[in-house]
VMD Tcl script that draws the C-alpha trace (Angstrom):
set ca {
  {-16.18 -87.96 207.12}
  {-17.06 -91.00 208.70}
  {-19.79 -92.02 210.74}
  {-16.61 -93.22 213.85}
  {-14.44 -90.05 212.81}
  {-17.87 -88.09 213.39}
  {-18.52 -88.99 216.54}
  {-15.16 -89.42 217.93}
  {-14.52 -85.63 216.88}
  {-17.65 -85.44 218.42}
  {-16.48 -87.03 221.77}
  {-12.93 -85.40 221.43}
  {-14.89 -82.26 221.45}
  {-17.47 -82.85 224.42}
  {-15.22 -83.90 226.47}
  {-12.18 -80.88 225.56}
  {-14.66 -78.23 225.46}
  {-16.17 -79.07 229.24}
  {-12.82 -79.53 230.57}
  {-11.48 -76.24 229.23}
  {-15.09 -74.54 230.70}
  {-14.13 -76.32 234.19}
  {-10.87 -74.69 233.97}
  {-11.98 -71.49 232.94}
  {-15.24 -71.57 235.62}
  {-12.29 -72.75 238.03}
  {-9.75 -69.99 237.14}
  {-12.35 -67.33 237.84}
  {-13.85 -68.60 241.00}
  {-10.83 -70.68 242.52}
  {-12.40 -69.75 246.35}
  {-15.44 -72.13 245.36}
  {-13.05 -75.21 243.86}
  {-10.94 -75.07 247.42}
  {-14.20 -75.13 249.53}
  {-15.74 -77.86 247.44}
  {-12.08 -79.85 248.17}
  {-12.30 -78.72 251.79}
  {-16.02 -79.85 252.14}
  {-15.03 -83.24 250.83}
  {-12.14 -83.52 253.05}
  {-10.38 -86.23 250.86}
  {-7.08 -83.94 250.73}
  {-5.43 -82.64 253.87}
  {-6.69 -78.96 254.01}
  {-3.10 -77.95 253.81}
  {-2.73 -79.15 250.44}
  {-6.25 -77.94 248.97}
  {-4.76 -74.05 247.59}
  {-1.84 -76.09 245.98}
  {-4.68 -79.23 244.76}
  {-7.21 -76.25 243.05}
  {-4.04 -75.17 241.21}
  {-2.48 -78.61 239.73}
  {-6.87 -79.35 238.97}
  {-7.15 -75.73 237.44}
  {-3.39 -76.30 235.54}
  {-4.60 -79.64 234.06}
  {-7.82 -78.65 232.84}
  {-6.68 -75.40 231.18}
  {-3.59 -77.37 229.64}
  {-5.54 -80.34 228.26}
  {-8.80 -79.60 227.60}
  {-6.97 -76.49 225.74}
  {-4.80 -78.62 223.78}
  {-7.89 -80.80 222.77}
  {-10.16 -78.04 221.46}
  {-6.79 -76.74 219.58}
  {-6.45 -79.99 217.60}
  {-10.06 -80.52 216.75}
  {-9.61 -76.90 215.32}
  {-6.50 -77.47 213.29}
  {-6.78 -81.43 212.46}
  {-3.41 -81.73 213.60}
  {-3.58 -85.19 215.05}
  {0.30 -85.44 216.60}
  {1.54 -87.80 219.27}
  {1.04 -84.71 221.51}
  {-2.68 -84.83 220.37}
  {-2.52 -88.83 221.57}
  {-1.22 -87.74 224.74}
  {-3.19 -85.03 225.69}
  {-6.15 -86.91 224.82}
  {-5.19 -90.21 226.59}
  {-4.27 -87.69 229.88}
  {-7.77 -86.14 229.52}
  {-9.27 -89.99 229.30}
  {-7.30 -90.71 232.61}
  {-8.41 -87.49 234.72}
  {-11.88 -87.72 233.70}
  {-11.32 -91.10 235.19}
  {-9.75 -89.96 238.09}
  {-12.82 -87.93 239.01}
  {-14.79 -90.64 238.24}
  {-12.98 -92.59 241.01}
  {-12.95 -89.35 243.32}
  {-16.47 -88.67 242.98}
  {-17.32 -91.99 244.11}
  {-14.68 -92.10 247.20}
  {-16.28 -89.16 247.91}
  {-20.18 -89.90 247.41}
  {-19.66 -92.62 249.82}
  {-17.62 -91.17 252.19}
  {-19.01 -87.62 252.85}
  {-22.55 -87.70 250.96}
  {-23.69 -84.37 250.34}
  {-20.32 -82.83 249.98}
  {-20.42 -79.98 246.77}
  {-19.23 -81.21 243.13}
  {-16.68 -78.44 242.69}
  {-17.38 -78.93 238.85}
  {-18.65 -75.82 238.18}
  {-19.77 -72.49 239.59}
  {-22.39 -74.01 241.51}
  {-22.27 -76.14 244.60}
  {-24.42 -78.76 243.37}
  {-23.63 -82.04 245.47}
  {-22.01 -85.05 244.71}
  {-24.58 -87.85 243.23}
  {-24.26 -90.69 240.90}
  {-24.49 -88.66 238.11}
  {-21.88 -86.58 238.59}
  {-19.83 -90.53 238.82}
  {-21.38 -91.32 235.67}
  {-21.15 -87.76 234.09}
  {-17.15 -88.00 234.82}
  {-17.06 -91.74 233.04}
  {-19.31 -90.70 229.96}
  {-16.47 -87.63 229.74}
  {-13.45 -90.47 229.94}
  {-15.19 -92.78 227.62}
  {-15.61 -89.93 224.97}
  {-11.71 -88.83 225.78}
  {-11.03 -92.28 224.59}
  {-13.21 -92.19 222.15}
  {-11.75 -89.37 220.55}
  {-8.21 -91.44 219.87}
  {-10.17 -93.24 217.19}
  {-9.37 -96.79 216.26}
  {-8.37 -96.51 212.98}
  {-5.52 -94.06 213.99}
  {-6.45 -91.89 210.84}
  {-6.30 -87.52 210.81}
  {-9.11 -85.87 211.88}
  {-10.48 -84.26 209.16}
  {-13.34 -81.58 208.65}
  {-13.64 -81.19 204.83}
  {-16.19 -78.70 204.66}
  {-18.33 -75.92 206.81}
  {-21.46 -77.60 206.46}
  {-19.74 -81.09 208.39}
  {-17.68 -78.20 211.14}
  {-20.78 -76.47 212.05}
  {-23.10 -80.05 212.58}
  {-20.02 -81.17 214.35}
  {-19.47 -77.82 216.45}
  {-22.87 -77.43 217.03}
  {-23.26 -81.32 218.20}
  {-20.78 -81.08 220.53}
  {-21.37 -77.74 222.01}
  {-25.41 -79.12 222.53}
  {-23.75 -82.14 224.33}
  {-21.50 -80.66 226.37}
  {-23.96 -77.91 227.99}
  {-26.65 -80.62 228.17}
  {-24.05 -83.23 230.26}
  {-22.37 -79.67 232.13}
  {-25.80 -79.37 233.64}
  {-27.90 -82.54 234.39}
  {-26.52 -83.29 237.75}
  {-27.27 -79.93 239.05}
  {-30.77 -80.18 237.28}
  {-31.52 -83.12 238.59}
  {-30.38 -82.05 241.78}
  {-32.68 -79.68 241.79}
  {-35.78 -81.47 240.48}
  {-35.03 -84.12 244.01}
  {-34.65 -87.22 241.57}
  {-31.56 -89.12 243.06}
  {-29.40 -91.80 241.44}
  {-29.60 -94.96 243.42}
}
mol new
graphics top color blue
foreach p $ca { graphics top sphere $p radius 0.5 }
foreach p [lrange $ca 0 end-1] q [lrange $ca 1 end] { graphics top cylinder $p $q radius 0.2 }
display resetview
């Protein structure tokens, strides 16, 4: 394996694995995700139930079809396009995050289980996750490949590290009282 491949599995991986937590966090506890999108008043509040449903849909869908294909190798034009669709919606939260950190400052994440509000870092968190989506479509176009346990474990391991440490440094910091500017 490649250096690239490595860390585009990597990426592929980070960002799959924290979408598909999102959905399943989101899934569990859909109550918090529609007060979090009623606190940020962005959509009208008769369209929030339907809103946490299409959000907990598409993360399920696509950061499940991610982890599925870093598991198998199979790197398919569906691959390409769940990938690229992850890369967008991490945008779009990206984008949201920021309508929303100027707009109603303070208003709760909704990323997780916690209510941890909106800061820069959750905008840069949600940009980090669509750069590693795109990332994860490699240049070279070649298969994902994991040829042996030893390079699957470093990469599984990586990546689950990664994902944990980005799932929780907004609410850490947060907590500590250190704002991004």
């Amino acid at each position: 394996m490649t250096p690239i491949s490595f860390v585009a599995q990597v990426g592929g991986a980070i960002a799959g694995t924290t979408l598909l937590a999102a959905g399943l966090t989101h899934l569990t506890r859909p109550r918090r995700l529609m007060a979090a999108l009623s606190a940020q008043r962005v959509v009208p509040q008769a369209l929030v139930p339907a809103c946490a449903v299409v959000l907990i849909l598409f993360e399920l869908s696509l950061g499940g079809t991610v982890v599925s294909v870093l598991l198998t190798g199979d790197t398919s034009a569906a691959y390409r396009l769940a990938v690229g669709a992850t890369a967008g919606l991490y945008g779009l939260f990206a984008a949201y995050s920021l309508i929303v950190l100027r707009f109603r400052p303070g208003a709760p994440c909704g990323c997780g289980s916690d209510l941890t509000p909106i800061t820069g870092w959750v905008v840069a968190r949600a940009g980090l996750y669509a750069v590693l989506s795109l990332g994860a479509l490699r240049l070279d176009g070649g298969p994902l490949s994991i040829p042996n346990v030893s390079e699957a474990s470093l990469l599984i391991m990586a990546s689950a590290s990664l994902a944990i440490l980005l799932w929780i440094f907004p609410s850490a910091v947060s907590r500590s009282g250190r704002a991004m500017p």
